[in-house]
N, C-alpha and C positions, 0 to 999 in steps of 0.2 A: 704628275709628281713635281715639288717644288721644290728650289734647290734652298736648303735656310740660310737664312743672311750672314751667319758666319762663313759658311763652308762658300755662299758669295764672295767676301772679304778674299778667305784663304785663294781663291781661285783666280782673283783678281791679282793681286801680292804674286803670286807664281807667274802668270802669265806675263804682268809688268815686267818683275826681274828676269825672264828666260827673253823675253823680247829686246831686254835691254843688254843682255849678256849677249846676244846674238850680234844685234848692232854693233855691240862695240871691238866684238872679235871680228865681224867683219866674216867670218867662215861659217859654211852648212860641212864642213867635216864633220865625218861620226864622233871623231873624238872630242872634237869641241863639242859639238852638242850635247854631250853626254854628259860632259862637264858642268856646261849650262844648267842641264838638267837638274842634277845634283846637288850645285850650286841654289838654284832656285827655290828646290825642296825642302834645303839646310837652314835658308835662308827665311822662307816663308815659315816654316815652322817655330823656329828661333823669335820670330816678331810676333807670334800667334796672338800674347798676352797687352800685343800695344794695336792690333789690329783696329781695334772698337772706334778709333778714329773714324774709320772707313764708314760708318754708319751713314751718313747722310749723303752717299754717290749713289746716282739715279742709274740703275742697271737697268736703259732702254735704248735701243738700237740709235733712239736721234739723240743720245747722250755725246755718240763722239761727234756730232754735227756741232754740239751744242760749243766741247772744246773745241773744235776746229775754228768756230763762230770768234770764241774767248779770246783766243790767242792771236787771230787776227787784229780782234780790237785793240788788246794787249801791245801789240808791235805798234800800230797806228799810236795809241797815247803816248807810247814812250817817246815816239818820233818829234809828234806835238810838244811832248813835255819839255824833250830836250833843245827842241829850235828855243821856245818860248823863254824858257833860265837863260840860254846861251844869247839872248837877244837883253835881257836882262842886264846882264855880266858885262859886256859888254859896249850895253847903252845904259852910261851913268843915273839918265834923266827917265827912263821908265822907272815905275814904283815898285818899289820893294818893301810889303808891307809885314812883316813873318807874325806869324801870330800861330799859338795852340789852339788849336777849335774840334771838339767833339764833336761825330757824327756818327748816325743811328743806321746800323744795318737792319733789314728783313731779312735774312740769310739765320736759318734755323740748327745750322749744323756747324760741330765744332771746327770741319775740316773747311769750311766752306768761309767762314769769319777768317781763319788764316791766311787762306787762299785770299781774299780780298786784304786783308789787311798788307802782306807781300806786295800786292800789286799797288797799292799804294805808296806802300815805299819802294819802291823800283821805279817807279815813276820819278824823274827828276822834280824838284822844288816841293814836294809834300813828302813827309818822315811818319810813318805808325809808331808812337810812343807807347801807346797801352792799347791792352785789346781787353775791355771789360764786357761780358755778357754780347749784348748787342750793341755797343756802344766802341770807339775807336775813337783816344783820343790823338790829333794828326797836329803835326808841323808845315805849318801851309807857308811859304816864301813870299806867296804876293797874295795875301788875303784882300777881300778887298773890307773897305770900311765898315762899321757896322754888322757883319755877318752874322747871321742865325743859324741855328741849327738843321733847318728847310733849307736853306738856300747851300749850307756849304756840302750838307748831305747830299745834295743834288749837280751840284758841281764837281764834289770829287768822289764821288761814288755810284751813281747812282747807273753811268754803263758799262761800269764793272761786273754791277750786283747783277744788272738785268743776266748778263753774260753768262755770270758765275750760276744763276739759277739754274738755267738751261740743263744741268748736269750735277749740282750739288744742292740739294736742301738750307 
């Protein structure tokens, strides 16, 4: 018997929201949880009709390997990012070249372009200003000269997307 990718979605949405209602109460009381419960049910039902986001999440056991994987990297760039601006700001004489430059995701899914797109701008010194189809156009702080589309797709995206695959379309 398979479960259809809606009632996927819906199942997912609940179990996020009762997880995170948990956590953030802190309590396995019956009455909390009940709460939670409820909470979740109200909750997941109410979003039913914006769900469809949800399409492109890989319901496979190394799915959460794959976030776990993500967010590591995640934390690692930011860290990168932010030495790198901060060494910038501070040393008048490194180059600060800011430039708009388009770059082409493979990432097939609409949740999955956003999620990359976020991580891009959260990332110190690059900004996502549009997010067209497959394409993001980025505010890159220290571009370097001449840049292409290969190389800055590759430079600022590209072990993101690896990451982001791992678990989203």
């Amino acid at each position: 018997m398979t479960i259809s990718l809606k009632m996927k979605h819906h199942l997912f949405m609940f179990s996020a929201l009762f997880l995170l209602w948990t956590l953030l109460t802190g309590s396995i009381a019956p009455a909390e949880l009940m709460t939670g419960l409820l909470v979740a049910v109200v909750v997941s039902l109410v979003s039913a009709p914006y769900l469809s986001i949800l399409n492109g999440i890989k319901y496979q056991p190394m799915a959460l390997l794959s976030v776990a994987s993500y967010l590591g990297y995640f934390f690692l760039a930011l860290v990168r990012a932010n030495f790198d601006l901060a060494r910038r700001v501070l040393s008048p004489s490194l180059p600060i070249n800011p430039a708009v430059i388009e770059v082409e995701t493979q990432l097939n899914s609409e949740l999955g372009r956003i999620l990359l797109a976020n991580s891009i701008t959260l990332t110190p010194g690059t900004l996502s200003v549009d997010l067209m189809q497959n394409k993001i156009l980025v505010h890159w702080v220290a571009a370097p000269e001449g840049v292409d589309l290969e190389q800055a797709t590759a430079e600022i995206i590209s072990g993101f997307e690896k990451h982001i695959s791992g678990f989203l379309e």
